[in-house]
C-alpha positions in Angstrom: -11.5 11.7 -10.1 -13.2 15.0 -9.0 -15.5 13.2 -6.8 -15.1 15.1 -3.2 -13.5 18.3 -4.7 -16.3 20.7 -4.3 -16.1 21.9 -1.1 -12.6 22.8 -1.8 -13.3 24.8 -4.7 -14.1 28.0 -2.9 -10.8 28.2 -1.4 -8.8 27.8 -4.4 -10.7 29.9 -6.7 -9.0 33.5 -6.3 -5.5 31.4 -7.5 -4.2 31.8 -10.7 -1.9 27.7 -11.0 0.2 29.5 -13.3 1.4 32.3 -11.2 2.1 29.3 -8.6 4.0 27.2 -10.9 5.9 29.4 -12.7 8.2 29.9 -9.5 8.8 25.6 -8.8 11.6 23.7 -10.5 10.1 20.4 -11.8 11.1 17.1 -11.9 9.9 14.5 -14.1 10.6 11.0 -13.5 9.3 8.6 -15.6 11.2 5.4 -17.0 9.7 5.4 -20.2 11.2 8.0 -22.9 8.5 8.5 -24.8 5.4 8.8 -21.6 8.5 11.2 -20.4 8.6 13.9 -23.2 4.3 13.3 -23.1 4.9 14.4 -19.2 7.2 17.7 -20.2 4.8 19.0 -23.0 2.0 18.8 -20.3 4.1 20.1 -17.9 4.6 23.6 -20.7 1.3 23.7 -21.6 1.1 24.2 -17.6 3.3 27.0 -17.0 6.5 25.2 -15.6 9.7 27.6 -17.5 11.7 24.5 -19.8 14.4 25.7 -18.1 13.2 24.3 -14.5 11.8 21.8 -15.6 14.8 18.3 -14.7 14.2 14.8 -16.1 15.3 11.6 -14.4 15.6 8.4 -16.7 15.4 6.3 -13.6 15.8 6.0 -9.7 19.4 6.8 -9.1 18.6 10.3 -11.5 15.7 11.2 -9.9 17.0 10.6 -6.0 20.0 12.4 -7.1 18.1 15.6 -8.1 15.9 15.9 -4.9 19.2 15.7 -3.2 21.2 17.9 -5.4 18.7 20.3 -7.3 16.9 21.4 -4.4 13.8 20.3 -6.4 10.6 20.4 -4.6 7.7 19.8 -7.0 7.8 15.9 -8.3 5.6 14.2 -11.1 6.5 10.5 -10.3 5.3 7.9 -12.5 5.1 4.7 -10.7 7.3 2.6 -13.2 10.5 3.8 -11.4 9.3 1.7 -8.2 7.7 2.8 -5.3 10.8 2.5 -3.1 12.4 5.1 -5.0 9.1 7.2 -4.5 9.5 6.6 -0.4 12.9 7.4 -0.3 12.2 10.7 -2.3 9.7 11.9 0.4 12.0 11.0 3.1 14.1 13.7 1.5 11.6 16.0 0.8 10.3 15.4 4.5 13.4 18.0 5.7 11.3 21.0 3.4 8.9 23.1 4.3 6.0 21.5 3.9 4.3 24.1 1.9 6.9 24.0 -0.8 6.9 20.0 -1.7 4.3 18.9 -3.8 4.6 15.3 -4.7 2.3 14.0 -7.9 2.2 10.5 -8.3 0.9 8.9 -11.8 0.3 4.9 -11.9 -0.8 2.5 -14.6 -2.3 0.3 -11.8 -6.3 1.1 -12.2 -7.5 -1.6 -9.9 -8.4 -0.7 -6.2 -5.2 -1.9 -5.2 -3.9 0.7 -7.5 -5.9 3.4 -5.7 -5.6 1.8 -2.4 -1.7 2.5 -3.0 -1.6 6.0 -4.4 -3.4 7.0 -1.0 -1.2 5.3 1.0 1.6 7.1 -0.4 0.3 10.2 1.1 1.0 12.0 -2.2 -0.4 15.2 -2.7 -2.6 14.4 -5.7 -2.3 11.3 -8.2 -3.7 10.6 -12.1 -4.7 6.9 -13.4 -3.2 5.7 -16.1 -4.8 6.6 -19.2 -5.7 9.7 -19.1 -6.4 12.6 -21.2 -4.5 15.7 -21.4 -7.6 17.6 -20.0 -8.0 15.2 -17.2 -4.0 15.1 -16.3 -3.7 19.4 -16.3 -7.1 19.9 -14.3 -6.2 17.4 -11.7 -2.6 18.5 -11.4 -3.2 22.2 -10.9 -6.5 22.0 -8.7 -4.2 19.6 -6.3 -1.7 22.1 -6.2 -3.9 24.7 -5.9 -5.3 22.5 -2.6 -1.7 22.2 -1.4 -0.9 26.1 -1.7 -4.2 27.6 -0.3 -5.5 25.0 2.2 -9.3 25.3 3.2 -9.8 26.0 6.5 -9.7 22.5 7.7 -6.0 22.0 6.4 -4.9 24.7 7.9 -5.7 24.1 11.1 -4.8 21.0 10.8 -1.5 21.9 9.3 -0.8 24.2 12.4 -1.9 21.7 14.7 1.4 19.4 12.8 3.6 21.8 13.2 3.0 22.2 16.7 3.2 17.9 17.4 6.2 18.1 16.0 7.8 21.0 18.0 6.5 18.9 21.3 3.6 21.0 21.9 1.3 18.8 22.7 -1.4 20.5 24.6 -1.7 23.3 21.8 -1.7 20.6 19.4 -4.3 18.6 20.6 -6.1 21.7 20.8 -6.2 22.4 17.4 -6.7 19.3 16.2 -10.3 19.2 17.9 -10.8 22.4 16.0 -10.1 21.1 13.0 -12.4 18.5 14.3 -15.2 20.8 13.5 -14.4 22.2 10.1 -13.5 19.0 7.9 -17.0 17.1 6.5 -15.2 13.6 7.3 -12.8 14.8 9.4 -11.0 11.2 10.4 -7.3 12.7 9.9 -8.2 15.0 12.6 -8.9 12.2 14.8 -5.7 10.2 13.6 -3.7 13.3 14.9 -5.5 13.7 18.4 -4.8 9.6 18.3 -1.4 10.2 18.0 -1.3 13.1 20.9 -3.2 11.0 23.0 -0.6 8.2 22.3 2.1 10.2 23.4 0.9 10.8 26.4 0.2 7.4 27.1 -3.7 7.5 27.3 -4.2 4.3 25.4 -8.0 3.6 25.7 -8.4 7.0 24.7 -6.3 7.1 21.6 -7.7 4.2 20.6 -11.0 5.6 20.9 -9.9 8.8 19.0 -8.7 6.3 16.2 -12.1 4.3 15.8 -13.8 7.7 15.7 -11.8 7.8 12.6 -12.7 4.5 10.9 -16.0 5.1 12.0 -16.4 8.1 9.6 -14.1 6.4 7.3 -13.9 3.5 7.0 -10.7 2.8 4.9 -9.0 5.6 6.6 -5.5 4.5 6.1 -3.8 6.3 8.9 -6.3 5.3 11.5 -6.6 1.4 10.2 -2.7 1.1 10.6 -2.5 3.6 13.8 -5.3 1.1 15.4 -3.5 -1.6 14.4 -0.4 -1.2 15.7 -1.9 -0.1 19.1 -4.1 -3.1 19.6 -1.1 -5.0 17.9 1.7 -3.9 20.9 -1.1 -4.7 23.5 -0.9 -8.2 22.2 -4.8 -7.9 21.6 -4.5 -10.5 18.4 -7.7 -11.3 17.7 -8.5 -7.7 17.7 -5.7 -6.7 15.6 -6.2 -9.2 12.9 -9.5 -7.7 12.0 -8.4 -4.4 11.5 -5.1 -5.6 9.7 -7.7 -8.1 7.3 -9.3 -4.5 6.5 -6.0 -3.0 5.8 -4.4 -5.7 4.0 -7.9 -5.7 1.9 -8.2 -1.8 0.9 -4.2 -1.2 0.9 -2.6 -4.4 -0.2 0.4 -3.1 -2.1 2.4 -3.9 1.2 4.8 -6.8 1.3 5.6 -6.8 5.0 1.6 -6.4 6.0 0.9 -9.3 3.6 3.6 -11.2 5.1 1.8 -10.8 9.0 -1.7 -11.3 8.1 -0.5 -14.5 6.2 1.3 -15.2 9.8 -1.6 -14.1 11.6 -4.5 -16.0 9.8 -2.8 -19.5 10.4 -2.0 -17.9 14.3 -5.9 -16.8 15.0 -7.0 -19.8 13.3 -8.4 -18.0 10.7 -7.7 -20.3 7.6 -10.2 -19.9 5.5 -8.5 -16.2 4.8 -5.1 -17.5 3.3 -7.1 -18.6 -0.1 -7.5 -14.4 -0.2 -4.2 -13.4 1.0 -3.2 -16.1 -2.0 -5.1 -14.1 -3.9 -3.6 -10.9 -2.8 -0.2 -12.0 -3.0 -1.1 -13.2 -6.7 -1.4 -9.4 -7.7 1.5 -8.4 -5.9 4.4 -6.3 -8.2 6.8 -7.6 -6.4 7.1 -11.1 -4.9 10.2 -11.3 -2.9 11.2 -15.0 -1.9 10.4 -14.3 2.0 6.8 -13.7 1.2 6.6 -16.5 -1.1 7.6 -19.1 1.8 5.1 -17.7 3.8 2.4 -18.3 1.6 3.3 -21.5 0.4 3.5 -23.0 4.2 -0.2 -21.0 4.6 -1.2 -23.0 1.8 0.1 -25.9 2.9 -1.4 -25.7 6.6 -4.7 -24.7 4.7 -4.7 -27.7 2.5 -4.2 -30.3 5.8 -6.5 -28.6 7.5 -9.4 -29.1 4.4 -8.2 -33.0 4.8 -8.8 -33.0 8.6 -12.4 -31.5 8.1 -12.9 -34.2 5.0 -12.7 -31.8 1.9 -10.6 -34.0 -0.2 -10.9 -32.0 -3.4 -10.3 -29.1 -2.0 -7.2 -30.2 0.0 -6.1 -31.4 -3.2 -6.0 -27.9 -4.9 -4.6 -26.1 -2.2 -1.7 -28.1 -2.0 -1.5 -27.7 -6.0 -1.6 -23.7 -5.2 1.1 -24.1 -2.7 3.6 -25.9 -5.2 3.0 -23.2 -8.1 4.6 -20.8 -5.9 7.5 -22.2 -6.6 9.4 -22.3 -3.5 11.2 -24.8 -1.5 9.2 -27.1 -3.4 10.6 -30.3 -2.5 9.5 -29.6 1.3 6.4 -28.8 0.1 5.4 -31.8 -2.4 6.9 -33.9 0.8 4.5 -32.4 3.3 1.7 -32.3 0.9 1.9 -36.1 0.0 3.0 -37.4 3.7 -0.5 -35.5 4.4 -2.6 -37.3 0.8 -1.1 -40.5 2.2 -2.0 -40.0 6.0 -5.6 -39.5 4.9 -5.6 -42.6 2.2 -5.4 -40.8 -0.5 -2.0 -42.8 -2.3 -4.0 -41.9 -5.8 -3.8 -38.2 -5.6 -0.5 -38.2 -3.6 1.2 -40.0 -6.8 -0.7 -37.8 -9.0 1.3 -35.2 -7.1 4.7 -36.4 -7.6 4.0 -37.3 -11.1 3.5 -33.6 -12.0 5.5 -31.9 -9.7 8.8 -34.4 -9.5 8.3 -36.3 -12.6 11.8 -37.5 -12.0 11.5 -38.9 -8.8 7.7 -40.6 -10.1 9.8 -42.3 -12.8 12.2 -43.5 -10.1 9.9 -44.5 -7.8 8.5 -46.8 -10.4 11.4 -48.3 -11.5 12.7 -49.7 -8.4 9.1 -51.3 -7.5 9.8 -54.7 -7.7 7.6 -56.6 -11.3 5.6 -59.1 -11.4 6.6 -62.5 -11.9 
């Protein structure tokens, strides 16, 4: 967790975290009581006064003091949703930045865990479990990061500020300072992307964003950024690669999942659904939209593996397809018009026999007996 820290150490050591948080109101927002009050004695042992220190049972508390409390600092456990934690920032977004510090913690471990707690843009985040230790020293050298930015960040802070006042000549100046200054500087290139963008040089914002990728290579804002530029150029061969990398590092995104599924039966690429199957599989939440679109993925897959003679195969997929769960009827129907088409009544009655049980037993009993 401390991996990439050092050469941000010498910047932060003349700062004393207490002194820092002992002027921020707190809020804790956790949906389990008991991981709460674990939260508030850390939170103590840190420095934060009890007395500025808020806690939010759920969603509609913890929206309801960013909006009210003029509360700035957040620790945000993940069980309260994500959505909550978006809308949150987009209140917090109207502060100056160098007040809000957002801290996310999340019992998702796996790299899709990780891959989300970057995406999030959160100023520092903690992996469920954790020590005490481990939580306080990577709370307070995050904030400590957020308060006295190297020399990087604040260029590259400046350079922000001036985008969004409309400055865009001094901006993209700065920005190829900051160039210079960061070890893997890729956000720096996402930024001069953006400026670039504005201005309507395409080929070289694109350029400014592979520059990015190229020196990291699961650099969210530059994969999405890229994306979405070869994306609106209707380059779709193009933009499917870079969306397979993004869906593949950051895959706690419904709507991304949703248009690579799209986009893999589109490009041809079919092979891919059986791992956007498997990425939807691990998904939190599974909202029915996403669920058709990977059932009918599944279902082109599994006609596909009977065109090219993969029987078995075929046979599976359309068994993954029905599991889903949705519009299942339509499903079973394509999937044993398609068994049948290819000769294969066996496994097509197999099918119905496990999926429809009901309408096997029908079936059966209006087939006429022998005499």
């Amino acid at each position: 967790m401390q991996k990439g820290r050092d050469s941000s150490k010498k910047s932060v050591e003349g700062i004393d975290p207490k002194e820092v948080i002992r002027e921020r109101k707190l809020l804790i927002a956790d949906l389990d009581p008991v991981h709460r009050a674990f939260l508030l004695k850390l939170a103590v042992e840190m420095g934060f006064e009890t007395r500025k220190i808020l806690m939010a049972k759920d969603a509609n508390e913890a929206i309801q003091f960013v909006k009210e409390e003029g509360v700035t600092t957040v620790l945000f456990d993940d069980s309260l949703g994500m959505r909550t934690l978006e809308t949150i920032q987009e209140l917090l977004a109207k502060e100056t930045p160098e007040t809000v510090f957002v801290f996310l913690v999340s019992q998702n471990s796996s790299q899709a865990g990780v891959g989300r707690a970057v995406e999030t843009d959160v100023d520092g985040f903690c992996l469920k479990p954790f020590s005490s230790e481990e939580f306080k020293t990577e709370f307070t050298q995050s904030l400590s990061e957020k308060v006295m930015p190297d020399e990087f960040r604040k260029v590259l802070n400046l350079g922000k500020s001036r985008l969004f006042e409309g400055d865009l000549e001094q901006a993209d100046k700065l920005f190829e300072k900051a160039k210079d200054l960061g070890p893997t500087p890729s956000t720096a290139h996402f930024y001069s992307g953006q400026v670039k963008l504005m201005k309507r040089l395409l080929e070289e914002s694109r350029q400014e964003f592979m520059q990015g990728i190229l020196l990291n290579q699961i650099h969210c804002k530059c994969l999405k950024a890229m994306f979405d530029l070869l994306y609106t150029q209707k380059k779709t061969d193009e933009s499917y690669e870079v969306l397979r990398r993004l869906v593949g590092v950051f895959p706690e995104n419904v709507e991304r999942l949703k248009l690579a599924i799209r986009m893999a039966v589109s490009t041809g690429n079919f092979f891919d659904i059986q791992t956007w199957f498997e990425v939807y599989q691990g998904q939190e939440e599974k909202p029915d939209e996403v669920r058709k679109h990977i059932s009918s993925a599944l279902a082109v897959l599994g006609r596909y593996l009977l065109m090219t003679q993969k029987a078995d195969e075929a046979v599976r997929t359309f068994e993954q397809a029905l599991t889903v769960g949705i519009k299942k009827e339509i499903f079973l129907t394509y999937a044993v018009e398609s068994l049948q088409k290819y000769g294969l009544g066996e496994e097509a009655t197999r099918l119905v026999k496990t999926h429809d049980p009901e309408f096997a037993e029908a079936l059966a009993a209006s087939e006429p007996t022998a005499a």
